[in-house]
N, C-alpha and C positions, 0 to 999 in steps of 0.2 A: 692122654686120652683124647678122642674127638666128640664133640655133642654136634649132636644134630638135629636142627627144625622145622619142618612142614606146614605151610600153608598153601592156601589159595583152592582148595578142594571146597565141594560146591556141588548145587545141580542146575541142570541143564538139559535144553531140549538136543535131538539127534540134529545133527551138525552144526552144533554152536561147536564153541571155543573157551578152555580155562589153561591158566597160565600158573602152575605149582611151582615153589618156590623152597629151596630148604636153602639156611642159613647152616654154616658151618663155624664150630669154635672151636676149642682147644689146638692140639698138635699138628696142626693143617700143615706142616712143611712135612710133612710122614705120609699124605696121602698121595696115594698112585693114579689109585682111580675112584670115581665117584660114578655113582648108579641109580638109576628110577627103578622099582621093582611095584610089583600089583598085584593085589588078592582079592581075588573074589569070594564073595561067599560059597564056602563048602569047595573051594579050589587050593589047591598049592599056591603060594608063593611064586610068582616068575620075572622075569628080565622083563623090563620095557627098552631100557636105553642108558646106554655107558657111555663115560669122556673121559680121557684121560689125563694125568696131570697137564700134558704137552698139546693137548686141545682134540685128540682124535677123536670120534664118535665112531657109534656102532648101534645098529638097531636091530631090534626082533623083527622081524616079516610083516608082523601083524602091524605093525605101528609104520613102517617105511613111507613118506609120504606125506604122514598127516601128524606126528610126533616129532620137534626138533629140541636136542637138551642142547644148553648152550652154560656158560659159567662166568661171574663177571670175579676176578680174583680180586678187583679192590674192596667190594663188597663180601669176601667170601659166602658168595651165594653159589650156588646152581639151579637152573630153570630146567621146567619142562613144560615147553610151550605143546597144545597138543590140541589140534583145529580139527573139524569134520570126525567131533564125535560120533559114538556107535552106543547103543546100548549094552551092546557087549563089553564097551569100556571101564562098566558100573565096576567101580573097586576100589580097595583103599589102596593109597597109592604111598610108597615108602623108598624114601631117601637112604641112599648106602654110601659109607666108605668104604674102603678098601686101604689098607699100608700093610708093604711087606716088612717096616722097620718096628711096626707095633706088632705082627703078625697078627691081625686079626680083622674082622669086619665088625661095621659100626655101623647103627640101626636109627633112625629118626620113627617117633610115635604111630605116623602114620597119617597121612590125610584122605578123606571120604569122596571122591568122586562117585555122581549121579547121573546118568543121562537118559533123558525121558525119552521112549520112543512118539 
């Protein structure tokens, strides 16, 4: 199995800057891809930004620009550095795995981002 943990959520004025953080343990040689996800209040669940075992990324529209996830594997960490906030940003923000050899996805708690207009 993988556990996964979120920090660095936080508030903040519109275009500041916070730096989230999930830690990754258990079966980390299983995972594929690792992913930033976002909910807002009374919203779905959606993608912010994916990397893949091999280091690829890939962004939502909305974040291009001012969101970069990056990973450091000796740390098994993943970052989701994310500058020139928006108020629109307000959401918890939720660390993913992804392994096709566990077949299944893997959820971290969730951390609180705030951005004050």
């Amino acid at each position: 199995q993988v556990q996964l943990v979120e920090s660095g959520g936080g508030k903040v004025q519109a275009g500041g800057s916070l730096r989230l953080s999930c830690v990754v343990s258990g079966v980390i040689f299983s995972i594929d891809t690792m992913g930033w996800y976002r909910q807002a209040p009374g919203k779905q669940r959606e993608l912010v930004a994916v990397i893949t075992s091999g280091g690829t990324t890939n962004y939502v529209d909305f974040v291009k620009g001012r969101f970069t996830i990056s990973r450091d594997n000796a740390k098994n960490t993943v970052y989701l550095q994310m500058d020139s906030l928006k108020p629109e940003d307000t959401a918890a923000y939720y660390c993913n795995a992804h392994s096709v050899l566990l077949r299944g996805d893997y959820w971290g708690k969730g951390t609180l981002v705030t951005v004050d207009s």
